[in-house]
C-alpha positions in Angstrom: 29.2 -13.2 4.7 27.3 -10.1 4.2 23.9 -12.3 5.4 25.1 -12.8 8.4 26.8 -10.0 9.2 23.7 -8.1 8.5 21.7 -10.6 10.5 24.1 -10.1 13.8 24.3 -6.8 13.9 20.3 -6.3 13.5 19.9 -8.7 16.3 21.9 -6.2 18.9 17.9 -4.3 18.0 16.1 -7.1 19.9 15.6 -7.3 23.1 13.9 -10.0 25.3 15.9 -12.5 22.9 13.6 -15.8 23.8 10.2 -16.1 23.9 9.3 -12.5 23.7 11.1 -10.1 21.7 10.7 -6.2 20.9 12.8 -4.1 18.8 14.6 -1.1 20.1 17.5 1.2 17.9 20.7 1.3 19.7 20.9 3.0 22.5 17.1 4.0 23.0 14.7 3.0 25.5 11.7 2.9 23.0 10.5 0.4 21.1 10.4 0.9 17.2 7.2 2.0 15.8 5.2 -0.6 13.9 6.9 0.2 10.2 10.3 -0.8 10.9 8.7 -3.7 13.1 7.3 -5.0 10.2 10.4 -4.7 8.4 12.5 -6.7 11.1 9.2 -9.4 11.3 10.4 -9.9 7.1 13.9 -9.5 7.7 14.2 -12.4 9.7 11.1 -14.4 8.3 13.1 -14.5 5.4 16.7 -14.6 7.0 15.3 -17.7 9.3 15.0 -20.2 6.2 19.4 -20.1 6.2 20.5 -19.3 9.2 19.4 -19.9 12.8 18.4 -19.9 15.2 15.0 -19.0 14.1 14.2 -15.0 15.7 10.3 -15.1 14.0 8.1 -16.8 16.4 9.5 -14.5 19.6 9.2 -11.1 17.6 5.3 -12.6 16.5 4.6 -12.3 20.1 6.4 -9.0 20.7 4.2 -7.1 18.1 1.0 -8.2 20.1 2.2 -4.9 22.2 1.2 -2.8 19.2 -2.7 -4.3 19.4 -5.3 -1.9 19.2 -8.6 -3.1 21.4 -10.4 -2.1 18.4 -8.3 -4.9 16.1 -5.0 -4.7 14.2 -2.0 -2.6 15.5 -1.4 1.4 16.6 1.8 2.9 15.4 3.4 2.6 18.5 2.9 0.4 21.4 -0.3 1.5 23.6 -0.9 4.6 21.0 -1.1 6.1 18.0 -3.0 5.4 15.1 -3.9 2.2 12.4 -2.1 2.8 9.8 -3.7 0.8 6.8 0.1 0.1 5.0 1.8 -0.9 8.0 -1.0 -3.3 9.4 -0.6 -5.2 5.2 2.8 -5.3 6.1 2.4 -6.9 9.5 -0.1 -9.1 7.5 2.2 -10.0 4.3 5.0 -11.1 7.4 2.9 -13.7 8.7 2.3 -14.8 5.4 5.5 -15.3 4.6 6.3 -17.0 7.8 3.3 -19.4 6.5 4.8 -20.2 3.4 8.0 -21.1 5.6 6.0 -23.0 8.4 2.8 -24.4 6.8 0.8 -23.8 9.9 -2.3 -22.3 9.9 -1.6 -19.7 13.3 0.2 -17.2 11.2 -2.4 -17.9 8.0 -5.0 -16.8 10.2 -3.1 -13.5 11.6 -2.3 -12.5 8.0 -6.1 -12.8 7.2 -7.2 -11.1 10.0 -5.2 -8.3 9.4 -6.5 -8.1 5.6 -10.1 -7.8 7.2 -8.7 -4.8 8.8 -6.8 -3.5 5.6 -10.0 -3.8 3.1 -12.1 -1.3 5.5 -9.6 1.1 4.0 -10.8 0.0 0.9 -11.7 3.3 -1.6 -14.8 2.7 -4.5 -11.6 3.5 -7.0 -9.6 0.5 -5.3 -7.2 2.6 -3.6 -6.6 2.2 0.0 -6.4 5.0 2.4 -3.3 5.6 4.1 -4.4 5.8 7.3 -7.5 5.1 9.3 -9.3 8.2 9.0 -7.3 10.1 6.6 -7.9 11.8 3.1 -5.3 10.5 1.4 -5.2 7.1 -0.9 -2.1 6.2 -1.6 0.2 3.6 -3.8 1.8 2.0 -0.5 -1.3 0.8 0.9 -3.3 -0.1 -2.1 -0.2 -1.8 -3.1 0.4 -3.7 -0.2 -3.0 -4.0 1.0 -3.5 -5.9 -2.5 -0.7 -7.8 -2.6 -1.9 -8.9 1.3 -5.3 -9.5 -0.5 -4.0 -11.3 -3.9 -2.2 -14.1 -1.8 -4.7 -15.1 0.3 -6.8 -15.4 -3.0 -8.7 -12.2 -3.2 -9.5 -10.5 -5.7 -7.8 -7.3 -6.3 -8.9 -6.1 -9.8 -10.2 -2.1 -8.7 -7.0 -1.9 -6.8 -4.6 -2.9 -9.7 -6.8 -0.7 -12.2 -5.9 1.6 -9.3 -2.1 1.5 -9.2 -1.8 1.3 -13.2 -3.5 5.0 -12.9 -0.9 6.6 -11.3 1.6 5.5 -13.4 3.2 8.5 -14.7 4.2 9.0 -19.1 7.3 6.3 -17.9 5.5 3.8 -16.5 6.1 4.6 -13.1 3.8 4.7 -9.9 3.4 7.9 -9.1 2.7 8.0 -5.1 -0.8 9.2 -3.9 -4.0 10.8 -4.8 -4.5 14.1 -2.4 -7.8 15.0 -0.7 -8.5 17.2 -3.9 -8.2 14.8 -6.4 -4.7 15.2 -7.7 -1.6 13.1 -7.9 1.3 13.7 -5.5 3.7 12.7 -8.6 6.6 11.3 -6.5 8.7 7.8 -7.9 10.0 5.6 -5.2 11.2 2.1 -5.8 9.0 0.6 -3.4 5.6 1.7 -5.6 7.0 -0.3 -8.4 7.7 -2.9 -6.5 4.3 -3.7 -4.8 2.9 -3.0 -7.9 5.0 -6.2 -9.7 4.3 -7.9 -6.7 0.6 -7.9 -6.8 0.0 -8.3 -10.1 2.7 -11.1 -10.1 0.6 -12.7 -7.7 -3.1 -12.4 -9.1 -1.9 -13.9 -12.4 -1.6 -10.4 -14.5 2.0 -11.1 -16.1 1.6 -8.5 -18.5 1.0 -5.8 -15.9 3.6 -7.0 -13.8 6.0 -7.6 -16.8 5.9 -3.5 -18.3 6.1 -2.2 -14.4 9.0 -4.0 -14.5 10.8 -2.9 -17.3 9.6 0.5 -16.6 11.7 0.0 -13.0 14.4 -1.3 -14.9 14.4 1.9 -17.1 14.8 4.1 -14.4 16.5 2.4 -11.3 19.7 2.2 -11.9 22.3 1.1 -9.3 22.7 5.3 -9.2 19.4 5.9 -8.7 18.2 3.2 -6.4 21.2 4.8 -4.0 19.6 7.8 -3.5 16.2 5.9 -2.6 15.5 4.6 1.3 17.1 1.0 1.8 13.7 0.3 3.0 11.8 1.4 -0.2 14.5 -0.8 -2.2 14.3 -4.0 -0.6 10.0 -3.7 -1.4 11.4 -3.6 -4.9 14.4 -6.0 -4.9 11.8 -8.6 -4.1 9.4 -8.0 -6.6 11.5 -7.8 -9.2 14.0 -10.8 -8.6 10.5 -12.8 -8.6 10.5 -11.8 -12.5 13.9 -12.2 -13.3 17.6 -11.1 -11.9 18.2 -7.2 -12.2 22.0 -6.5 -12.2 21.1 -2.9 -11.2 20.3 -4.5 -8.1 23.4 -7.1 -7.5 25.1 -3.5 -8.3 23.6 -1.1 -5.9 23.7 -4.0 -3.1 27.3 -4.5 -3.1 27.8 -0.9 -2.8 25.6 -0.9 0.1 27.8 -3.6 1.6 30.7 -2.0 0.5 30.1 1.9 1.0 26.8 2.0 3.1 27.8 1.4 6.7 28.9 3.4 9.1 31.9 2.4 11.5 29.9 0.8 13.6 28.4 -1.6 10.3 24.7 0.5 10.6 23.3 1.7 6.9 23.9 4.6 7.8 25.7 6.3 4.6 22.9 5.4 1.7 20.0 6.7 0.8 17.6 7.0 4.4 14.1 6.7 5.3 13.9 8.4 8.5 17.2 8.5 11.2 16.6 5.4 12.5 19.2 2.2 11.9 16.8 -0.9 12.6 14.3 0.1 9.4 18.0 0.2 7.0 19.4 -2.9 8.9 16.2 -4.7 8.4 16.1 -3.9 4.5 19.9 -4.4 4.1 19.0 -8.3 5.7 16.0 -8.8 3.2 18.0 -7.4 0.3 21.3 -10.1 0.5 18.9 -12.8 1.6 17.6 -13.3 -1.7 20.5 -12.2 -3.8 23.0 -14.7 -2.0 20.2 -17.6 -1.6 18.1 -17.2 -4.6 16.3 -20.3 -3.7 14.4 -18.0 -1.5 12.6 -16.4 -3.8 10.3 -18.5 -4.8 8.6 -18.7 -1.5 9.4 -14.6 -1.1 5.9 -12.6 -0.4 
C-alpha cells in the first residue's frame, strides 16, 4: 500500500507522461535540478520491477535536457554546472535500469557518465565535488566508486579514501576542505555509499565494520532527523548486508508521521524545500523493504 501510494503521488511530478518526461514540484513551472532527477530516475527504476506501467524509459529521455555540449549533465536544464556526484548518480540509474533490462543502451550511458566522473578523480582517490571546485568530498568519491566498482573498475585509492574520513566511530566524516582539513559532518548517506562500494568490489570486511558502525549510530531516532534522501542511499546499502530494524522502524514512521495533508514528506527530516527529492526517497525506501526480492539486483 505504502509503494504505491508513494509511487502515485510522485507521478503528479512528471510531466509529459509518454515518451518524454520531465520532473517538475507541484505547482512550479521549472524543472527539478539534476539531484532530485536522479533520485526520481532510481525511484522508479526500482519501483518499475513491481508495479507498472514502467515510467524509466520516458524520464531517460527527459534528462537528455540537462546535457552539457561538453558531455554529461549541468545542474539545471541549459545551465549550471557538472556536478561530479550527481552525474554518478545519473550513471548508477542507468545501471540499475541495466540490471532490470539487460540491454546494453543504458550499460553504455552509465559508462559514459563514469568517463566523466573519473576526470574528477583526486591522486588520494577522492573525487571532487564539482567540476572545478576545491573540495573532495565522501558523496562523490563514494558514488563515483560505487559507479566505477560495478562496471568492474577498480576503486582501491578511492576506498582507502573513504576509510580516512571515518571519524573515532567509524563513521564517514563528509569532505576534505581546500586546506586540508575534514568538514567532520555524519550523514547516513556517506555510510551508505561507503557499504555499497566496498560491497561491490569484493571488500566484505570494509563494508561489514561500516556497517555496524551505521548500525551503532542510526537509530530509527537518528535517521529521522537525517534528509529522506540521505536515508534511502543508506537503506540500500545496508539491506544488501543484512535487514536493519532501525530502518523497518524509522520507515513506518515516515509512512505513518511524515506526510503532510496532502501525502508529500514533508514533516521528516528535509534536504532542501522541495517534495519530489523526499517523494522520490520515500519510493526507493518501501520498494525494498516491502519487495525484498529487489535487493539483490539494487545498485
Amino acid at each position: 500500500m505504502r509503494l504505491e501510494q508513494t509511487r502515485t503521488l510522485l507521478r503528479r511530478a512528471l510531466v509529459g507522461r509518454g515518451r518524454f518526461t520531465v520532473v517538475r514540484e507541484p505547482g512550479v513551472g521549472l524543472s527539478v535540478s539534476l539531484w532530485p532527477y536522479s533520485q526520481v530516475l532510481h525511484a522508479f527504476a526500482i519501483s518499475d520491477q513491481v508495479a507498472g506501467p514502467a515510467r524509466f524509459p520516458g524520464l531517460a529521455r527527459g534528462v537528455q535536457a540537462y546535457r552539457s555540449p561538453r558531455g554529461a549533465y549541468w545542474e539545471s536544464i541549459g545551465r549550471g554546472q557538472r556536478y561530479y556526484d550527481d552525474n554518478a548518480w545519473v550513471g548508477l540509474a542507468f545501471l540499475q535500469r541495466h540490471l532490470i533490462s539487460g540491454g546494453s543502451f543504458s550499460r553504455q550511458r552509465a559508462a559514459e557518465l563514469d568517463d566523466f566522473v573519473r576526470s574528477g578523480l583526486e591522486d588520494s582517490g577522492g573525487i571532487r565535488w564539482v567540476e572545478g571546485g576545491q573540495t573532495v568530498n565522501a558523496c562523490s568519491t563514494g558514488a563515483g566508486a560505487l559507479l566505477h566498482a560495478s562496471l568492474g573498475g577498480d576503486i582501491s585509492a578511492s576506498l582507502d579514501f573513504l576509510s580516512g574520513l571515518r571519524n573515532a566511530d567509524g563513521l564517514v566524516r563528509d569532505h576534505v576542505m581546500a586546506d586540508g582539513s575534514i568538514e567532520p559532518s555524519i550523514w547516513s548517506y556517506n555510510q551508505g555509499l561507503l557499504i555499497a562500494a566496498a560491497t561491490t568490489a569484493g571488500h566484505k570486511d570494509l563494508a561489514r565494520e561500516t556497517a555496524e558502525a551505521g548500525r551503532a549510530h542510526f537509530t530509527a531516532d537518528q535517521l529521522w532527523g537525517q534528509p529522506v534522501a540521505f536515508n534511502a542511499v543508506y537503506a540500500k546499502a545496508q539491506a544488501r548486508l543484512a535487514p536493519d530494524p532501525a530502518i523497518a522502524e524509522y520507515a513506518a514512521r515516515l509512512f505513518e508521521s511524515g506526510r503532510d495533508e496532502q501525502g508529500w514528506f514533508t514533516l521528516a527530516g528535509r534536504y532542501d524545500e522541495g517534495k519530489v527529492l523526499d517523494a522520490a526517497a520515500a519510493l526507493q525506501i518501501f520498494s525494498i523493504l516491502d519487495f525484498p526480492q529487489l535487493v539483490a539486483r539494487v545498485v
